[in-house]
C-alpha positions in Angstrom: -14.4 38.7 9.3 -15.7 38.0 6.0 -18.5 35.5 5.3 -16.8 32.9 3.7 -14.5 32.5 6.7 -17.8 32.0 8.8 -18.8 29.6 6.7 -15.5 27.6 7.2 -16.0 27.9 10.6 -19.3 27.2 10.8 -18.9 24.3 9.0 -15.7 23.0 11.1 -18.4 23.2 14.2 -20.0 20.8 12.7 -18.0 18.3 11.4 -16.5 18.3 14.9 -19.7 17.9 16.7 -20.9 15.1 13.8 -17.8 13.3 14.8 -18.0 13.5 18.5 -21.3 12.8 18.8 -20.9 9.9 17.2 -18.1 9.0 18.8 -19.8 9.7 22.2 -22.8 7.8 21.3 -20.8 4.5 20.7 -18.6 4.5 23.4 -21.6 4.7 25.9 -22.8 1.1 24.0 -21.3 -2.1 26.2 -21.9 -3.8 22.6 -22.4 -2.5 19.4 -25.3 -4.1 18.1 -24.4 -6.1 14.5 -26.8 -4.4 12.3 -24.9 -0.5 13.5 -21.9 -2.7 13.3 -22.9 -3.6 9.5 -24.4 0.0 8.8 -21.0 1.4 9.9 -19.1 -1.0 7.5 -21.2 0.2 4.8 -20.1 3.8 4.9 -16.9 3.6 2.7 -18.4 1.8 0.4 -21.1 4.7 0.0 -18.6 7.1 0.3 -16.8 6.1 -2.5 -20.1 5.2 -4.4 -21.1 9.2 -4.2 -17.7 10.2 -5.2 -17.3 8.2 -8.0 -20.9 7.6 -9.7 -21.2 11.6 -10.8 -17.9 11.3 -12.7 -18.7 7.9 -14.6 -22.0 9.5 -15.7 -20.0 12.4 -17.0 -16.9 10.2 -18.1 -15.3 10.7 -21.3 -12.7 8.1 -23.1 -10.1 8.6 -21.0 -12.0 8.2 -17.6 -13.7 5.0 -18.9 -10.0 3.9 -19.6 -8.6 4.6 -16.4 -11.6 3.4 -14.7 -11.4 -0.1 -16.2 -7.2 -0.4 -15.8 -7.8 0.9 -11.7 -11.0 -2.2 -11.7 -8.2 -5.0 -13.2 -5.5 -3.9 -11.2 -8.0 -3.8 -7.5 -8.6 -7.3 -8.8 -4.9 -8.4 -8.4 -3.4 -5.5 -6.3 -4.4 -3.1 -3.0 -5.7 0.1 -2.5 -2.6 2.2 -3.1 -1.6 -0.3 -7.0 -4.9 0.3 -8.1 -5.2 4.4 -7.2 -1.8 4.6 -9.3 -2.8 2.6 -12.3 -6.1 4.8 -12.6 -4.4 8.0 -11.8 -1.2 6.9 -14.3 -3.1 5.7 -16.9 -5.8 8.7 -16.5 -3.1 11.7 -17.1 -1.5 9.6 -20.1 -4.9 9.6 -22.1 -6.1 12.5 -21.3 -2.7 13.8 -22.8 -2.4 11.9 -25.8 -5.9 11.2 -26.4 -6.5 15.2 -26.3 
């Protein structure tokens, strides 16, 4: 086997341990306790924060664009409107603004 297919491998391990184990550890609590309650409700927030911080510090014209049409549509409309209107409005400037 080639290395890169350990490394998949390897790294599907441990995402599956990661998640069990977590998993595991919770379900052995009678309660979960409110500040791991709050810490847990924080991690999409910080997910998202990671993904999209690197690309608005790298962000041209047509990123800034579609980042500020995908902010006033999240204002008004959910989740799926507002991943649209970025993605919609990001492909039409970066064609005509090219």
């Amino acid at each position: 086997m080639s290395s890169t297919l350990w490394i998949i491998v390897a790294g599907a391990i441990a995402t599956y341990l990661t998640r069990i184990g977590g998993h595991l550890v919770i379900s052995r609590l009678e309660r979960i306790p409110p500040r791991v309650e709050a810490g847990l409700n924080a991690v999409p927030a910080a997910v998202l924060t990671t993904l999209v911080a690197p690309a608005v510090l790298t962000a041209g014209p047509a990123e800034w664009l579609a980042l500020i049409v995908a902010g006033l549509v999240a204002l008004r409309g959910g989740l799926l409107s507002m991943f649209l209107a970025g993605a919609v409005v990001l492909v039409a400037a970066r064609q005509f603004m090219a």
